[in-house]
C-alpha positions as CSV (number, residue, x, y, z in Angstrom):
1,X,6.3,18.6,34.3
2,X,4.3,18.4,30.9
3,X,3.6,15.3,28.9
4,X,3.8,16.1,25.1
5,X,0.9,14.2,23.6
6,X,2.4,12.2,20.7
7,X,0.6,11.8,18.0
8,X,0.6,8.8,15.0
9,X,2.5,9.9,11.8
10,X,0.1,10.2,9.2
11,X,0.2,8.9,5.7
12,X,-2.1,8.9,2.4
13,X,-3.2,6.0,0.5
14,X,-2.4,6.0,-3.2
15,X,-6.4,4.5,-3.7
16,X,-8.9,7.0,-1.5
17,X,-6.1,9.7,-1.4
18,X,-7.4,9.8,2.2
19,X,-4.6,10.5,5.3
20,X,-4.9,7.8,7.8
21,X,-2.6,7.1,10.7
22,X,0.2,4.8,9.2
23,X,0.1,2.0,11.5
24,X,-3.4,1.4,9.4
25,X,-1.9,1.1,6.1
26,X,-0.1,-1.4,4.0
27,X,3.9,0.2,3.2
28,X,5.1,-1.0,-0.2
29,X,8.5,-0.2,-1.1
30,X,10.3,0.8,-4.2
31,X,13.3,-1.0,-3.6
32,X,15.3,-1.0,-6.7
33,X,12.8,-1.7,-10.0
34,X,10.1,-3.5,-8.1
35,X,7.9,-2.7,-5.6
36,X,8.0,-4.9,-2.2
37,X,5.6,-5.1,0.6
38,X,7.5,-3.2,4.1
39,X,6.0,-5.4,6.6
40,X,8.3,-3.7,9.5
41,X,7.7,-0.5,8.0
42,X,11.4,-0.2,8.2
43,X,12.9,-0.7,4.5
44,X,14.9,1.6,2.5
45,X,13.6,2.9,-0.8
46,X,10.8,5.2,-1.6
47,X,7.5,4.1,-0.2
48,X,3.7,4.1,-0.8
49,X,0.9,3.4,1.2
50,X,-2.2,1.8,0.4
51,X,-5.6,1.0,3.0
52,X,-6.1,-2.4,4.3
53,X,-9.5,-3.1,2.4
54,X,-10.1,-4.8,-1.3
55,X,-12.3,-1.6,-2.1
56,X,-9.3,0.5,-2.4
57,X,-6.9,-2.6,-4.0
58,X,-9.8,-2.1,-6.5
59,X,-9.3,1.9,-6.6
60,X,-5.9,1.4,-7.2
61,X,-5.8,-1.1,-10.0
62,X,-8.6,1.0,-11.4
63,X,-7.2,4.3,-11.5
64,X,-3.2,2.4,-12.1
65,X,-2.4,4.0,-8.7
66,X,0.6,1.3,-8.7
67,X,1.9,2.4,-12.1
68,X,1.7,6.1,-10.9
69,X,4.0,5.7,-7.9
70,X,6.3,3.0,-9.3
71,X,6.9,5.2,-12.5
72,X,6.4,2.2,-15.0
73,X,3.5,-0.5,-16.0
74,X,2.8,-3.3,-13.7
75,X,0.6,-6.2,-15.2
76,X,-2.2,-7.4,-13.2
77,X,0.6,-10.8,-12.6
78,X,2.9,-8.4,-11.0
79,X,0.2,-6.9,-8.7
80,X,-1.4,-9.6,-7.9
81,X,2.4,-10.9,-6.9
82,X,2.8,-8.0,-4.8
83,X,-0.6,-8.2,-2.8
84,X,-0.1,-11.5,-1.9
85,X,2.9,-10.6,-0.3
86,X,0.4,-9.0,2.4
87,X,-0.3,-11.2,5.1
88,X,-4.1,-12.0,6.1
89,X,-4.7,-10.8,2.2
90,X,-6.5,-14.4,0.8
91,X,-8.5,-14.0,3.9
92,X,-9.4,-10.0,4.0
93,X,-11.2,-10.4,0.5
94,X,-7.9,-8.2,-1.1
95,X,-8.8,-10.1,-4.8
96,X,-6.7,-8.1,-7.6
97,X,-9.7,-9.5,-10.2
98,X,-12.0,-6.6,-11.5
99,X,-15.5,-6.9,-10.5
C-alpha cells in the first residue's frame, strides 16, 4: 500500500507577497466590516495572511496592504488594535510605529 505524502496548504502574505506554509502565518478575518485575528484558523469570512515578523507588519502598513484586502481605510488606531490581537506580538517586536 502507498502512503500519499501530504503536503501543508500554502498561503501568501499580503506584506512579502511570498507563499509560505499556512501554519507559519498570522490569519486575519474579514468578518463583517472589520478585520479580526483567526487564531484557530477556523473563522468564517474572507481571510488574509500576513508573516509572523515586524519587518513585514512594517511592509504592510507601508504599502496599506490592510487597506487593500479589507477594501476601505484603516487608521494606524485600528491596526494597531488588530495586531495586538496576536498573541506573543508585544514580545516578537510586531510595533505598528514607522521607523
Amino acid at each position: 500500500m502507498r502512503r500519499h505524502k501530504t503536503t501543508k496548504p500554502m498561503r501568501r502574505c499580503i506584506a512579502c507577497r511570498e507563499s509560505k506554509p499556512q501554519d507559519e502565518l498570522i490569519r486575519f478575518v474579514l468578518n463583517g466590516q472589520d478585520p479580526v485575528v483567526d487564531l484557530n484558523g477556523r473563522a468564517e469570512g474572507r481571510g488574509f495572511y500576513l508573516c509572523r515578523n515586524a519587518e513585514c507588519v512594517r511592509t504592510a502598513i507601508k504599502r496599506k496592504a490592510f487597506n487593500r484586502v479589507c477594501k476601505r481605510n484603516l487608521d494606524e488606531k485600528e491596526i494597531s488594535r488588530l495586531i495586538g490581537q496576536v498573541p506573543g506580538s508585544c514580545q516578537g517586536g510586531m510595533d505598528v510605529k514607522e521607523s
